[in-house]
C-alpha positions in Angstrom: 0.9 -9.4 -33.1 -0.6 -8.1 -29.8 1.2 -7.1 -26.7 -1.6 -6.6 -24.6 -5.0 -9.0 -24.7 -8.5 -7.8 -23.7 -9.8 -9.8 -21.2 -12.8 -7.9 -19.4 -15.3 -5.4 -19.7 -18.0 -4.3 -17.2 -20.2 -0.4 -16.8 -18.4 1.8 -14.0 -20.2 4.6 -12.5 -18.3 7.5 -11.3 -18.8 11.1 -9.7 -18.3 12.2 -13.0 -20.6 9.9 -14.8 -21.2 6.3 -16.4 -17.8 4.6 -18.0 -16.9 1.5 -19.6 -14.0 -0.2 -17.8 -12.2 -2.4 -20.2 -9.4 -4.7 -18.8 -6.2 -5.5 -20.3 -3.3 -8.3 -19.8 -0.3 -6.9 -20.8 1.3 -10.2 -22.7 4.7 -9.6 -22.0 4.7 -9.1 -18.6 1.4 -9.7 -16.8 0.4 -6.1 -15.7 -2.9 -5.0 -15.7 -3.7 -1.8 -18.0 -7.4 0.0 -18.0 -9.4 2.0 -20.5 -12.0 3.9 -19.7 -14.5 4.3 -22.5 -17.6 6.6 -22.2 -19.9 7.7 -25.6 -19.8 5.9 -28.7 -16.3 5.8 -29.7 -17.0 4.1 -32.7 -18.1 6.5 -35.4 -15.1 8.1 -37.6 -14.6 11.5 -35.5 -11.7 12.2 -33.5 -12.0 10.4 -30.0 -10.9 13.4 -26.9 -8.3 10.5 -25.2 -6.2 10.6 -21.9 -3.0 8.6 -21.9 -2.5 8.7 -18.1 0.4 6.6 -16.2 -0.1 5.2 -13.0 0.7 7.5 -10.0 -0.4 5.8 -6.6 0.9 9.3 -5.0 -0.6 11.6 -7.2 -4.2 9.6 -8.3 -4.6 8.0 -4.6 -2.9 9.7 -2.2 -3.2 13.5 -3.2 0.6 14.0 -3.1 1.5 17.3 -3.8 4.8 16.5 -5.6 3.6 15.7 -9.0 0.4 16.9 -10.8 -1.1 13.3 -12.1 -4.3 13.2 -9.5 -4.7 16.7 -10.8 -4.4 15.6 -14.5 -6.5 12.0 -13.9 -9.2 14.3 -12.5 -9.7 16.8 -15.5 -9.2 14.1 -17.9 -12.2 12.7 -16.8 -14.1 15.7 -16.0 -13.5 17.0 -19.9 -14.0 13.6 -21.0 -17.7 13.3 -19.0 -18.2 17.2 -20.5 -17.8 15.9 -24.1 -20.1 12.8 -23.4 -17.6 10.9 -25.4 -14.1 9.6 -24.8 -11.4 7.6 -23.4 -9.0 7.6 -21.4 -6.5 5.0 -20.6 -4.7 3.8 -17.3 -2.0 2.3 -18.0 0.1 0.4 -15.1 3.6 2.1 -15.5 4.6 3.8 -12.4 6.9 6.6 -11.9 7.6 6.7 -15.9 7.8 3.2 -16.0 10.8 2.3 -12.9 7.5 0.8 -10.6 6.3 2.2 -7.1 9.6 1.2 -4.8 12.4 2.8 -7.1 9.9 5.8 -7.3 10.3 5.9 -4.1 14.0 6.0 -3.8 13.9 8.4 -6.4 11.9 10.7 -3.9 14.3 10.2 -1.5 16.6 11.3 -4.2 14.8 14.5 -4.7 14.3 14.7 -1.0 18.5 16.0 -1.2 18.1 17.9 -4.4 18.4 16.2 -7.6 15.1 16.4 -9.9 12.6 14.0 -11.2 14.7 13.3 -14.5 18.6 13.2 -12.6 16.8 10.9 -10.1 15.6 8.5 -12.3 19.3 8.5 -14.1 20.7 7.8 -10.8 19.0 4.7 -9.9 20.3 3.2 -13.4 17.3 4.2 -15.3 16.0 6.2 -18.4 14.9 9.1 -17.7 11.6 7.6 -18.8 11.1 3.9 -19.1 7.4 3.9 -20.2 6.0 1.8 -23.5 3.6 3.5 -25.5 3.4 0.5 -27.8 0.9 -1.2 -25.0 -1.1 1.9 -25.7 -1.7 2.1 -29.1 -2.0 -1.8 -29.2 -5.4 -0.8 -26.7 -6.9 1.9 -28.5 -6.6 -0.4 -31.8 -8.5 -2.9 -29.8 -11.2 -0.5 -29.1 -11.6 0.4 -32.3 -9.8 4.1 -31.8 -7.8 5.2 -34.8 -8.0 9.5 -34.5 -7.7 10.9 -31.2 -7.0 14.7 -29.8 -5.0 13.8 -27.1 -5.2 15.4 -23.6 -1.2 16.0 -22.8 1.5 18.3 -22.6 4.1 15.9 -23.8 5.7 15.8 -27.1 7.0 12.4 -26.9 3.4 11.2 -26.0 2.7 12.8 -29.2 5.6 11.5 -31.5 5.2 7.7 -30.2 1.1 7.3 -30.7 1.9 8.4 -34.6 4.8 5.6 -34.7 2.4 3.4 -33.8 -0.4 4.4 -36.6 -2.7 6.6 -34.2 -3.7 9.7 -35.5 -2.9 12.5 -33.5 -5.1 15.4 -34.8 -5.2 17.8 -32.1 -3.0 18.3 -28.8 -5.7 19.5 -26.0 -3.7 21.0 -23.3 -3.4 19.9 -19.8 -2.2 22.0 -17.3 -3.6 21.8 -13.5 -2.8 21.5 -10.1 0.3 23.7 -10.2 1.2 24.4 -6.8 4.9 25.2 -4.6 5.0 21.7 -3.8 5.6 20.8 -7.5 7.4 23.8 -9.0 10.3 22.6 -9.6 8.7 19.0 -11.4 7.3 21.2 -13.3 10.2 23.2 -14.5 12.1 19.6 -15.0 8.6 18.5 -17.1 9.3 21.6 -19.0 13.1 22.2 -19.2 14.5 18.4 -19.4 11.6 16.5 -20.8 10.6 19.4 -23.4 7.0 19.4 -22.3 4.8 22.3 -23.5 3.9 23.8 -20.3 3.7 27.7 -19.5 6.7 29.7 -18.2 6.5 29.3 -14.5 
């Protein structure tokens, strides 16, 4: 059985080259989810794919705080390099708690508690996101191997729950800067990401 249903597809051009925008419903709750498709995805080799979370801060604002714009932007770039790939956009802001308790998370942060404490805090996980939604969407378009661009194990651990076959883990690291240090470290340290020694 589904969780999300494919509802829309239409040819986007970008600055870094032509994409297929594919829309999804997500069944159990209504949100929107988007996969970006460019190449032919369909023949039997490994397909280069971004799982990438909604940030408004990070992928429209240029916040500092995080490195997701940074991430969304190289995704794409190595995806446009390869001529072939996808990368999906999936609506679950600030590791799933939505835009407004991200918020109040920051402010959180703002008097020293990190990204993973906040979250806890607020009467959270420390990350609320479904990967289920994901794997449902690359089945969809036909995606069974991937090499997935991230630096999170968990990423990892719940694509291969959900039959996608992870063969390679194409690292991600960008847009390090003194702003986000410390998210970084938390990334690292709290959420076991594999990320460099700051």
């Amino acid at each position: 059985m589904h969780k999300v249903e494919k509802v829309a597809e239409a040819s986007l051009p970008t600055i870094f080259g032509l994409f297929k925008m594919v829309g999804f419903s997500d069944l159990t709750n209504q949100k929107e989810h988007v996969a970006l498709v460019m190449g032919d995805i369909s023949t039997p080799e490994p397909v280069l794919m971004r799982l990438h979370s909604e940030c408004l801060t990070g992928d429209t604002l240029f916040s500092l705080k995080c490195d997701c714009g940074f991430q969304l932007e190289y995704a794409l770039s190595k995806i446009a390099e390869e001529k072939r790939g996808v990368l999906l956009y999936v609506r679950q802001e600030g590791r799933g708690i939505g835009l407004l308790n991200k918020i109040k998370a920051y402010s959180l942060q703002d008097q020293g508690l990190d990204t993973y404490d906040a979250n806890v805090q607020l009467g959270f996980k420390p990350d609320e996101r479904d990967y289920d939604i994901c794997a449902d969407m690359l089945q969809q378009l036909g995606v069974s191997k991937v090499r997935l661009l991230t630096n999170n194990p968990d990423k990892i651990e719940k694509l291969r729950n959900c039959s996608i076959e992870v063969v390679e883990r194409v690292p991600i690291e960008v847009g390090r800067n003194k702003y986000n240090i410390n998210y970084l470290n938390t990334k690292r340290e709290k959420f076991k990401h594999m990320l460099s020694q700051l």
